[in-house]
mmCIF file as gemmi writes it, N, C-alpha and C atoms, coordinates in Angstrom:
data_model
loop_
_atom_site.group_PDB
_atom_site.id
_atom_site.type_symbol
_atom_site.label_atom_id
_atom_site.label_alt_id
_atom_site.label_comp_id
_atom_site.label_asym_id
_atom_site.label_entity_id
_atom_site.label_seq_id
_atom_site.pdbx_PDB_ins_code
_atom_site.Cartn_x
_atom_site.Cartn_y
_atom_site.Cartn_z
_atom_site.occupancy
_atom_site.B_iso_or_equiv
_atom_site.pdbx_formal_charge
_atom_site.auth_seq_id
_atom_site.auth_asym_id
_atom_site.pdbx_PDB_model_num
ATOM 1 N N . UNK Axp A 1 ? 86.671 202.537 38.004 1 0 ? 1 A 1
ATOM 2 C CA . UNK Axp A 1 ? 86.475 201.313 37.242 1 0 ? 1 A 1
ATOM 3 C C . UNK Axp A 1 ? 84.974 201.12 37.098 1 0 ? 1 A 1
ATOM 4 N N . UNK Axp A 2 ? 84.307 200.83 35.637 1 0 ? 2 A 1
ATOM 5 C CA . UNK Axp A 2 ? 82.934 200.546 35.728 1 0 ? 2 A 1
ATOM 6 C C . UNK Axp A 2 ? 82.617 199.155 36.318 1 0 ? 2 A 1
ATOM 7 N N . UNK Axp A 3 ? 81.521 198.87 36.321 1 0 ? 3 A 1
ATOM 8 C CA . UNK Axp A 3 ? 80.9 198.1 36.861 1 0 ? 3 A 1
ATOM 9 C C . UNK Axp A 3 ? 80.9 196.907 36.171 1 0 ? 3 A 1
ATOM 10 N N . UNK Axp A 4 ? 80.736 197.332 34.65 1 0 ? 4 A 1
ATOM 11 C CA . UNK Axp A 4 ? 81.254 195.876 33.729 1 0 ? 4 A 1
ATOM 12 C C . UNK Axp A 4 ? 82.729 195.258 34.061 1 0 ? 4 A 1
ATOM 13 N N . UNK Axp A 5 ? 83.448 196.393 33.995 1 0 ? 5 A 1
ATOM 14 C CA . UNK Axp A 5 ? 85.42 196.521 34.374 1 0 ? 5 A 1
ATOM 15 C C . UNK Axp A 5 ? 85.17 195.396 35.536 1 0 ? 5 A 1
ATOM 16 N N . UNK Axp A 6 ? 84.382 195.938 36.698 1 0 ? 6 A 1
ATOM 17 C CA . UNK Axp A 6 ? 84.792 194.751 37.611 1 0 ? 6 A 1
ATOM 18 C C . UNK Axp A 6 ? 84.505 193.774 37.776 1 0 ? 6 A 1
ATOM 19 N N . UNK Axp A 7 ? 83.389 193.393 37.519 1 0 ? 7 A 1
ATOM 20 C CA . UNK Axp A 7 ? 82.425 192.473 37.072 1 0 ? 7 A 1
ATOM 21 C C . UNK Axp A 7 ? 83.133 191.084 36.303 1 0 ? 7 A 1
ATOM 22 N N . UNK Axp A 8 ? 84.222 191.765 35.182 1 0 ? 8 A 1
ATOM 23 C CA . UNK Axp A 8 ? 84.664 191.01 33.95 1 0 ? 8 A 1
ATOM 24 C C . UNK Axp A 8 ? 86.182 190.744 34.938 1 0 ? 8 A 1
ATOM 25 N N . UNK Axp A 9 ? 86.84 191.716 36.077 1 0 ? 9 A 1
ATOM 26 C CA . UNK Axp A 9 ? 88.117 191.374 36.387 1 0 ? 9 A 1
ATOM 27 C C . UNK Axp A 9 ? 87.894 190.362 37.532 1 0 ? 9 A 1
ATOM 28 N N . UNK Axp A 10 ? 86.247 190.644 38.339 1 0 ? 10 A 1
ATOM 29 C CA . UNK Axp A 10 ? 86.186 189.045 39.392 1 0 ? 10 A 1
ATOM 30 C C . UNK Axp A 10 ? 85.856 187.783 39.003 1 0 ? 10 A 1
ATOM 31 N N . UNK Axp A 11 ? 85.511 187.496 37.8 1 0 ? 11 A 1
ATOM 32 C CA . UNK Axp A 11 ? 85.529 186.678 36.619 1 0 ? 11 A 1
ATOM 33 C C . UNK Axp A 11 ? 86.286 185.854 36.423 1 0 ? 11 A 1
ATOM 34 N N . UNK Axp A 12 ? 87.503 186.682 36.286 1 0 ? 12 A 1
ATOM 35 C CA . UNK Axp A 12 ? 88.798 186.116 35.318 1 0 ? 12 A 1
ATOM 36 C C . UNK Axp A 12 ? 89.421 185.876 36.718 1 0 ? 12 A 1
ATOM 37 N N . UNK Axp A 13 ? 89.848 186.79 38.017 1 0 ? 13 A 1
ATOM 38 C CA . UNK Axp A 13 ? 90.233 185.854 39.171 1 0 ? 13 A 1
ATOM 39 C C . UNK Axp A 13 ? 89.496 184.982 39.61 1 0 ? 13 A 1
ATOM 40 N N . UNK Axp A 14 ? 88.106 184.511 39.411 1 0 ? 14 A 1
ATOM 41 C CA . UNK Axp A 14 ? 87.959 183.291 40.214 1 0 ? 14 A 1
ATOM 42 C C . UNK Axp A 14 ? 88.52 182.875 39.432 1 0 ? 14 A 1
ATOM 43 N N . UNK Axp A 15 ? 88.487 182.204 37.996 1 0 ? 15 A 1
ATOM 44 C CA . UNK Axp A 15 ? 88.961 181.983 36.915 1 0 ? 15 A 1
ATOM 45 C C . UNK Axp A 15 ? 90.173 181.285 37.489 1 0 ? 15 A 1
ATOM 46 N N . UNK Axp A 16 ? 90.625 182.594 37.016 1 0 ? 16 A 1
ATOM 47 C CA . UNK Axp A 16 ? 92.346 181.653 37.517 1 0 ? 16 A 1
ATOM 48 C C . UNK Axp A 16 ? 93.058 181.518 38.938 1 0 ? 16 A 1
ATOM 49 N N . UNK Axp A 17 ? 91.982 181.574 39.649 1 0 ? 17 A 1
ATOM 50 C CA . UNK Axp A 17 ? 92.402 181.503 40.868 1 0 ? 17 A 1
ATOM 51 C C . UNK Axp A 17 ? 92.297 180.121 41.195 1 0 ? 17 A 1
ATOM 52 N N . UNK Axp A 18 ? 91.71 179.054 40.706 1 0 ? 18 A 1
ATOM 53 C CA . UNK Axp A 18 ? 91.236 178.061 40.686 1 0 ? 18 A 1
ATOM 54 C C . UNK Axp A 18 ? 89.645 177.33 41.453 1 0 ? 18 A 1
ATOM 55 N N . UNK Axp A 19 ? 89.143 178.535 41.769 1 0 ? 19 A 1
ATOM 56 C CA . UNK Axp A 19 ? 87.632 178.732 42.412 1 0 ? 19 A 1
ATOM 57 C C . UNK Axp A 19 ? 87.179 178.247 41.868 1 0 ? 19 A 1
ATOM 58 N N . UNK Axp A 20 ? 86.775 178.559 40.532 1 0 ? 20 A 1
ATOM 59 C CA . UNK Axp A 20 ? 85.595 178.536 39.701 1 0 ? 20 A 1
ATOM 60 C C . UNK Axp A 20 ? 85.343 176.932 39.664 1 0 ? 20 A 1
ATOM 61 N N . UNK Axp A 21 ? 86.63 176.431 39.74 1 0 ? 21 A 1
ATOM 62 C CA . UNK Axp A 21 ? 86.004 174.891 39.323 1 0 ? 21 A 1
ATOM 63 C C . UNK Axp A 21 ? 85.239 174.116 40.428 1 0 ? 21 A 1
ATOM 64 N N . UNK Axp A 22 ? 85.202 174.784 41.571 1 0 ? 22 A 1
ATOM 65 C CA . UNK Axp A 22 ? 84.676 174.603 42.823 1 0 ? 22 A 1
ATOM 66 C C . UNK Axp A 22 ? 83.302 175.42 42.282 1 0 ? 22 A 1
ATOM 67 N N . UNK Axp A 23 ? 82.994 176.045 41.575 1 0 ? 23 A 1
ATOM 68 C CA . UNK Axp A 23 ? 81.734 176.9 41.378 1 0 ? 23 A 1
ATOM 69 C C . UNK Axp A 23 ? 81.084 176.248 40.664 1 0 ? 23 A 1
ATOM 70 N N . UNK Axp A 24 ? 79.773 176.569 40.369 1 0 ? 24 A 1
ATOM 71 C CA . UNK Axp A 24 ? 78.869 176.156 39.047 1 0 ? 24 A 1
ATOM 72 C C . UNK Axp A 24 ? 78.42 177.923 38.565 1 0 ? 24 A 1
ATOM 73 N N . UNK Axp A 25 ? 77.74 177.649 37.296 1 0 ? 25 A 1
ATOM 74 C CA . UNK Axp A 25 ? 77.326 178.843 36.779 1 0 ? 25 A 1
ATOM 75 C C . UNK Axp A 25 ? 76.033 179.598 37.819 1 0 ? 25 A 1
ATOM 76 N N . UNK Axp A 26 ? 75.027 179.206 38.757 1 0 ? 26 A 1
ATOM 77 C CA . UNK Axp A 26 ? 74.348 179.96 39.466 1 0 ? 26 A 1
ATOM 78 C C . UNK Axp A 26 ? 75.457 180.232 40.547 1 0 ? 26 A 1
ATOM 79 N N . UNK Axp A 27 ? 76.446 180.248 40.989 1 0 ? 27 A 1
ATOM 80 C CA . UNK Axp A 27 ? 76.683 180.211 41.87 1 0 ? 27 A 1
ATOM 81 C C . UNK Axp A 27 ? 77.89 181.734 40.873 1 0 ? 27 A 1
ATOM 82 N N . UNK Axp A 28 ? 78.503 182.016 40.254 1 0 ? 28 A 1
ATOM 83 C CA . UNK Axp A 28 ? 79.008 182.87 39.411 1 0 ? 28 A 1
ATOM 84 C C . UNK Axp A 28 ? 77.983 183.57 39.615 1 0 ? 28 A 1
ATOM 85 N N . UNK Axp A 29 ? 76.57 183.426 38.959 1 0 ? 29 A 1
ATOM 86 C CA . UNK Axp A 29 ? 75.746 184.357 38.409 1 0 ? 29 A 1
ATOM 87 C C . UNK Axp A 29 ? 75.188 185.506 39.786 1 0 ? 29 A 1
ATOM 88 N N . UNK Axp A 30 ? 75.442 184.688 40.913 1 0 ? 30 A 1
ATOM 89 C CA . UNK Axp A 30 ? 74.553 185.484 42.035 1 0 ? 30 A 1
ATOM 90 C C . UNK Axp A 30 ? 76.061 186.111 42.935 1 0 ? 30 A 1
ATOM 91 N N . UNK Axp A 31 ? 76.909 185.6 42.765 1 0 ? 31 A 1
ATOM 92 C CA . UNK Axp A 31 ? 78.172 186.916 43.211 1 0 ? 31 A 1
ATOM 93 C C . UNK Axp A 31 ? 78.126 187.727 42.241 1 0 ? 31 A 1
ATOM 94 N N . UNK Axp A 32 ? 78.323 187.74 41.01 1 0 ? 32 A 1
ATOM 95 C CA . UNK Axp A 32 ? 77.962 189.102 39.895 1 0 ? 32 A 1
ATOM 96 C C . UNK Axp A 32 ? 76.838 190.231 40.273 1 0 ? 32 A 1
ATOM 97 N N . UNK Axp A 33 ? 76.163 189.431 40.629 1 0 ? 33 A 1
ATOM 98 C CA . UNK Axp A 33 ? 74.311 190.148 40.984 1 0 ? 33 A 1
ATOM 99 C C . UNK Axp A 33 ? 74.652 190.656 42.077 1 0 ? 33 A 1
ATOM 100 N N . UNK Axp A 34 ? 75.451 190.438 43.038 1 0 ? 34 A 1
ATOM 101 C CA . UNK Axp A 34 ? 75.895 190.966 44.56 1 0 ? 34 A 1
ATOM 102 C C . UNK Axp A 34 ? 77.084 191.978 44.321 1 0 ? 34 A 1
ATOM 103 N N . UNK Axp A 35 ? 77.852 192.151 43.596 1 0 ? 35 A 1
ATOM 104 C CA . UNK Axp A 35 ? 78.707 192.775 43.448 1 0 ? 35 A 1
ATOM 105 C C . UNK Axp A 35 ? 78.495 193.961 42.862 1 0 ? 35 A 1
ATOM 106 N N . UNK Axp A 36 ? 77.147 193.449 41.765 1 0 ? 36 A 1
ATOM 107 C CA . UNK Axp A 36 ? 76.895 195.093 41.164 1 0 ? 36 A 1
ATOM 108 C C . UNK Axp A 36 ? 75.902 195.613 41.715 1 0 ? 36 A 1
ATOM 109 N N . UNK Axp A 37 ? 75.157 194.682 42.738 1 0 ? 37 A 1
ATOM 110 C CA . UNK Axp A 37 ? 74.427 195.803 43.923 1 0 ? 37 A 1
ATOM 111 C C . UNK Axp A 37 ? 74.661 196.013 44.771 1 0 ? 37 A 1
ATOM 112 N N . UNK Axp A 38 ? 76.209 196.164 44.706 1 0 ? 38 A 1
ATOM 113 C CA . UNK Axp A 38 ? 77.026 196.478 46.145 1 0 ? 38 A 1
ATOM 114 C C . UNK Axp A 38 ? 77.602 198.184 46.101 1 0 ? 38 A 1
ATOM 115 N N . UNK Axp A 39 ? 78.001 198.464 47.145 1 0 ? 39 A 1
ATOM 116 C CA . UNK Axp A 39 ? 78.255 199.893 47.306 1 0 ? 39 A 1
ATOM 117 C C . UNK Axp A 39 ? 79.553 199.791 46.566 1 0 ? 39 A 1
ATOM 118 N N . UNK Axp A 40 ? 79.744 200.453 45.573 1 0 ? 40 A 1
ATOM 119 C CA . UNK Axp A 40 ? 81.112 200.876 44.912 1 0 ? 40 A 1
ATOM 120 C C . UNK Axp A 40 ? 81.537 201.581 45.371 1 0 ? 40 A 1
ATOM 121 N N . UNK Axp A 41 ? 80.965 202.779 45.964 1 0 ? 41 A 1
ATOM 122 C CA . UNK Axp A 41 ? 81.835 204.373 46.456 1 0 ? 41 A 1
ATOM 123 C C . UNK Axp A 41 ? 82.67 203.622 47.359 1 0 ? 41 A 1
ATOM 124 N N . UNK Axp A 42 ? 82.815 202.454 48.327 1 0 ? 42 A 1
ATOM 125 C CA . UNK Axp A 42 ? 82.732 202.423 49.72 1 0 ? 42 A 1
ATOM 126 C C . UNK Axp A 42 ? 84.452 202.662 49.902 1 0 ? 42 A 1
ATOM 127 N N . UNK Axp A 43 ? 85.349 202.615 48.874 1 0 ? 43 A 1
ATOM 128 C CA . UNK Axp A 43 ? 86.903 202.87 49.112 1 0 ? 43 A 1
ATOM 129 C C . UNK Axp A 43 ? 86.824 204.053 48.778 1 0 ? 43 A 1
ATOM 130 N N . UNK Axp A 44 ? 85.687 205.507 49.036 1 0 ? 44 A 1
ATOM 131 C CA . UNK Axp A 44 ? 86.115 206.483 48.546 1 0 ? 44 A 1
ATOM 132 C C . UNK Axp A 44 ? 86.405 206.782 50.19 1 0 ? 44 A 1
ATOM 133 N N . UNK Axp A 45 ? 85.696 206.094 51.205 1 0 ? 45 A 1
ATOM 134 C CA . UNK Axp A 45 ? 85.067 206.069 52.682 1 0 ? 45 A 1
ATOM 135 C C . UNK Axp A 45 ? 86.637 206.153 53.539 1 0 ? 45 A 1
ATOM 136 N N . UNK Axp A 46 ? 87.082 205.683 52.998 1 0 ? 46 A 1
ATOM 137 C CA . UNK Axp A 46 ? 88.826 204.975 53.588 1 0 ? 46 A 1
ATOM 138 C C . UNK Axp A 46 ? 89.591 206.452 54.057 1 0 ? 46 A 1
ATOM 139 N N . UNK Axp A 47 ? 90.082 206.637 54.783 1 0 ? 47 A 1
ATOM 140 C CA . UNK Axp A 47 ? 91.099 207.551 55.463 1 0 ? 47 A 1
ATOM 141 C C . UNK Axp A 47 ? 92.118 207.31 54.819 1 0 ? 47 A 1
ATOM 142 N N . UNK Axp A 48 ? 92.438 207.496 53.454 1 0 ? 48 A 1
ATOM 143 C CA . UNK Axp A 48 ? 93.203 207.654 52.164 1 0 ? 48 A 1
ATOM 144 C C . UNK Axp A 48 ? 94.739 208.416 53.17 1 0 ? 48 A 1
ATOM 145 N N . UNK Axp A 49 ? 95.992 208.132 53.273 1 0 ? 49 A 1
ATOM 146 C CA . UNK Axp A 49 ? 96.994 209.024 54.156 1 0 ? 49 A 1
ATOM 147 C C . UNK Axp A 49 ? 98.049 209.52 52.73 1 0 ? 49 A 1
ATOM 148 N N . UNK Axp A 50 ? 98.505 210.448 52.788 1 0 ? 50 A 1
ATOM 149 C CA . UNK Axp A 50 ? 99.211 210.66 51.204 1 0 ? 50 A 1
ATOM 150 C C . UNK Axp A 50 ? 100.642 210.496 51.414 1 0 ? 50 A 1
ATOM 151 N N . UNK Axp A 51 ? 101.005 210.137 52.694 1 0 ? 51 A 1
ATOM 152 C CA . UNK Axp A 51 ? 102.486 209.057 52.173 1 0 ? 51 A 1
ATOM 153 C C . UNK Axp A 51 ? 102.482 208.054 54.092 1 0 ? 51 A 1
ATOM 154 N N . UNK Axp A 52 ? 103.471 207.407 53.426 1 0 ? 52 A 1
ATOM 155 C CA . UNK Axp A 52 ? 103.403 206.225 54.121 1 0 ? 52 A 1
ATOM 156 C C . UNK Axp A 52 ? 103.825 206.627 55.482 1 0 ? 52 A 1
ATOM 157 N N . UNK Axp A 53 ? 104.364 207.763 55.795 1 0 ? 53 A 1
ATOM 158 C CA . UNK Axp A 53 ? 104.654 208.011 57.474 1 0 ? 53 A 1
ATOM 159 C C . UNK Axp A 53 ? 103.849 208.9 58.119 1 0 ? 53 A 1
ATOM 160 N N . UNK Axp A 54 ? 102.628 209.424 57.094 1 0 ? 54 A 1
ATOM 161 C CA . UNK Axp A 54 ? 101.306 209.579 57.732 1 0 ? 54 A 1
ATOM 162 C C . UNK Axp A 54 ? 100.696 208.798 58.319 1 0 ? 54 A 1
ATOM 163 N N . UNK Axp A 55 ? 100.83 207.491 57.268 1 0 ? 55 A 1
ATOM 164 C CA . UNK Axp A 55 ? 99.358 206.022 57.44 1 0 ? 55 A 1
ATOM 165 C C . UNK Axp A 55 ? 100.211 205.492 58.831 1 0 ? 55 A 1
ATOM 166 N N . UNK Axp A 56 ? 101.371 205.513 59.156 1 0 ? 56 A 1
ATOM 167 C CA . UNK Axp A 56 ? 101.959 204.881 60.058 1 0 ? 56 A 1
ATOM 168 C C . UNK Axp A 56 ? 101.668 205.497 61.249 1 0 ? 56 A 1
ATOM 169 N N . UNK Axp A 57 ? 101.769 206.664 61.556 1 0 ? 57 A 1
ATOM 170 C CA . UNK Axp A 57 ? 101.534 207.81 62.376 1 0 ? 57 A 1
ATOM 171 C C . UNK Axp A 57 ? 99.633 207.561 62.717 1 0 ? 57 A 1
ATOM 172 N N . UNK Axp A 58 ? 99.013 207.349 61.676 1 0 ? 58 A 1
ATOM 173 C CA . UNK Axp A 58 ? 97.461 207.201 61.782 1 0 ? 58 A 1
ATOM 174 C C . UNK Axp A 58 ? 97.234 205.718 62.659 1 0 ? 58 A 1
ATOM 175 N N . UNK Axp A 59 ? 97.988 205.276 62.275 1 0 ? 59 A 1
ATOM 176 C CA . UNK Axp A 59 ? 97.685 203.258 62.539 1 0 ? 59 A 1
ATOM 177 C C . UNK Axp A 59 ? 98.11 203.417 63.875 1 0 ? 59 A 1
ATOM 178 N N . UNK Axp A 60 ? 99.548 203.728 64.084 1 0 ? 60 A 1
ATOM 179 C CA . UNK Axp A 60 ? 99.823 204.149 65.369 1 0 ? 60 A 1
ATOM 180 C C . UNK Axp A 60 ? 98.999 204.722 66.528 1 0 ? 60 A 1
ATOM 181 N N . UNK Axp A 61 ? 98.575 205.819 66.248 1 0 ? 61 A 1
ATOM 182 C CA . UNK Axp A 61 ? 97.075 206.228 67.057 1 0 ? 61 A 1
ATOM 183 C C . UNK Axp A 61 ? 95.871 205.943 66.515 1 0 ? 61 A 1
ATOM 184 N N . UNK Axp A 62 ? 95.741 205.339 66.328 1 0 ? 62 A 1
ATOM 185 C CA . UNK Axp A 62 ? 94.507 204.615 66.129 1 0 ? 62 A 1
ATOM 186 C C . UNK Axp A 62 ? 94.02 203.029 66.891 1 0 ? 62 A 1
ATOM 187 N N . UNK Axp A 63 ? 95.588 202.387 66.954 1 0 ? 63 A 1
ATOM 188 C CA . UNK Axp A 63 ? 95.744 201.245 66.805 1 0 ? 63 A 1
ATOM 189 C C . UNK Axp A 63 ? 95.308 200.224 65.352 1 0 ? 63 A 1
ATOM 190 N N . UNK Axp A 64 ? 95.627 200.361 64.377 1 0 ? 64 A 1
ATOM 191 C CA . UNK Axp A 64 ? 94.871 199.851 63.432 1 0 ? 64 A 1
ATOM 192 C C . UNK Axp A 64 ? 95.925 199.355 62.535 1 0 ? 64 A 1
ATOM 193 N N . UNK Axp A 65 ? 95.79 198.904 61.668 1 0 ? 65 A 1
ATOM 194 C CA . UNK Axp A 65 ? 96.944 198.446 60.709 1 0 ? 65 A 1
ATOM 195 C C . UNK Axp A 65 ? 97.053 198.88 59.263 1 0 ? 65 A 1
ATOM 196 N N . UNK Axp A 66 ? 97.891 199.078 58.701 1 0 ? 66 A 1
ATOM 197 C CA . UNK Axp A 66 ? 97.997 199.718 57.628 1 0 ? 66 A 1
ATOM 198 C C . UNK Axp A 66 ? 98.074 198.646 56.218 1 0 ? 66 A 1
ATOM 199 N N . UNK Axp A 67 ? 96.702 199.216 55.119 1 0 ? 67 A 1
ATOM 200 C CA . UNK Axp A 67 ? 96.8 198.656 54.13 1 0 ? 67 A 1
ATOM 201 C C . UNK Axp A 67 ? 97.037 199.518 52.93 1 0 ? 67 A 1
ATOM 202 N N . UNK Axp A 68 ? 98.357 198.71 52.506 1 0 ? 68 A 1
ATOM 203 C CA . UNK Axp A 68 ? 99.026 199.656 51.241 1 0 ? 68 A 1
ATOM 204 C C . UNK Axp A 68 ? 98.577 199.26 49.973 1 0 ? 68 A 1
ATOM 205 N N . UNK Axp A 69 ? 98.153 199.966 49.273 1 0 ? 69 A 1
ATOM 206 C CA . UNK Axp A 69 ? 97.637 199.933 47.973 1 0 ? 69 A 1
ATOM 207 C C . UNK Axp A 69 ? 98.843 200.66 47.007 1 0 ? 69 A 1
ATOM 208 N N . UNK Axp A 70 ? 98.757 199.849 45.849 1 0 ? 70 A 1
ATOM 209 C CA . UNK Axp A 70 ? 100.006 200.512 44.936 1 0 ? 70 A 1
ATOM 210 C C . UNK Axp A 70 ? 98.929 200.584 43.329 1 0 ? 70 A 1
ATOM 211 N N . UNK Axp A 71 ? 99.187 201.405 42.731 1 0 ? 71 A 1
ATOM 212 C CA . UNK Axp A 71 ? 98.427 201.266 41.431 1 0 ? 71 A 1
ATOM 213 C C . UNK Axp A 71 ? 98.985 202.319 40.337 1 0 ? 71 A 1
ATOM 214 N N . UNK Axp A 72 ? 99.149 201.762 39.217 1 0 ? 72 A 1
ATOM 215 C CA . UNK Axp A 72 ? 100.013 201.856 37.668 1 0 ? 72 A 1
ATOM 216 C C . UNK Axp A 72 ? 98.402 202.009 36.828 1 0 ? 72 A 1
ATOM 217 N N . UNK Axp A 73 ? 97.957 203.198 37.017 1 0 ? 73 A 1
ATOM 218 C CA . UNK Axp A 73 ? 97.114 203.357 36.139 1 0 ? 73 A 1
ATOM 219 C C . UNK Axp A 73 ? 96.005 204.644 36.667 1 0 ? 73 A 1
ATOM 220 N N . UNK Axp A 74 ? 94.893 204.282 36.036 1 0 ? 74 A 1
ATOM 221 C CA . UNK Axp A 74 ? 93.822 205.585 36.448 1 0 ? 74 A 1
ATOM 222 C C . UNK Axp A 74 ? 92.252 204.541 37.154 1 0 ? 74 A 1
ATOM 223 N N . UNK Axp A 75 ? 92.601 204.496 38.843 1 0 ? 75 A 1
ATOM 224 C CA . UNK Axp A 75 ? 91.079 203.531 39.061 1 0 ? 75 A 1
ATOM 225 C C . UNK Axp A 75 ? 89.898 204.247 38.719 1 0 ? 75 A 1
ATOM 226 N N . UNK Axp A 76 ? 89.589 205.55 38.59 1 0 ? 76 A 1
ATOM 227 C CA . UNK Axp A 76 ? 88.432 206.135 37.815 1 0 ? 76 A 1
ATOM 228 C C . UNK Axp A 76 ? 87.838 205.326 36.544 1 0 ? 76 A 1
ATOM 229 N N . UNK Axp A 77 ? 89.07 205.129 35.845 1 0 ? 77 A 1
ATOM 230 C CA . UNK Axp A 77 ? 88.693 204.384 33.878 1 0 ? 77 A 1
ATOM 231 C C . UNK Axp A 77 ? 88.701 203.21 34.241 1 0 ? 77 A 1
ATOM 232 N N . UNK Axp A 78 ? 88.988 202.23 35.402 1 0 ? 78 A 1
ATOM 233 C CA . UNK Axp A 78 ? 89.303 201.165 35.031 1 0 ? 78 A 1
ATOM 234 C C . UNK Axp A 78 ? 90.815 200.357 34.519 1 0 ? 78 A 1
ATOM 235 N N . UNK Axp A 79 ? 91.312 202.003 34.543 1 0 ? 79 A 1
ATOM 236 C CA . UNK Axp A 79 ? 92.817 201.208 33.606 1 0 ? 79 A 1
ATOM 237 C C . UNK Axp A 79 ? 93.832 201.071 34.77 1 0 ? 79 A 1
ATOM 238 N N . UNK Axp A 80 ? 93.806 199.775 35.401 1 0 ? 80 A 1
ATOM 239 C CA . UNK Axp A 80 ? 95.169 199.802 36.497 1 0 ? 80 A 1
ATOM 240 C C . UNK Axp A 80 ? 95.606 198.315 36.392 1 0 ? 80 A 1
């Protein structure tokens, strides 16, 4: 996902998340500014498991808990 892509999708959830009206526009403008000088790679970092009785097996020895991600699209383009 580019950087505009996310930029424009944390936007539209504060948006309709009902945040924003709790926000003013500097206060938008400097999470934008933080977000796009934030590390993007950092979910490449994740111990990715390729099915779910791996991640269970991992969490298990690890002690850690398992977060499932589901996605209908391509997160490279942006399209999910």
């Amino acid at each position: 996902m580019g950087k505009g892509a996310r930029t424009a999708l944390l936007i539209v959830l504060a948006v309709s998340s009902g945040v924003a009206q709790e926000r003013d526009d500097a206060w938008v403008r400097q999470r934008v500014k933080q977000i796009k000088e934030s590390d993007t790679s950092a979910f490449l970092k994740i111990p990715w498991a390729p099915s779910l009785l791996e991640a269970r097996k991992s969490a298990k020895d690890e002690g850690r808990p398992i977060f499932l991600f589901t996605l209908d699209g391509n997160l490279e383009t942006g399209r999910c």
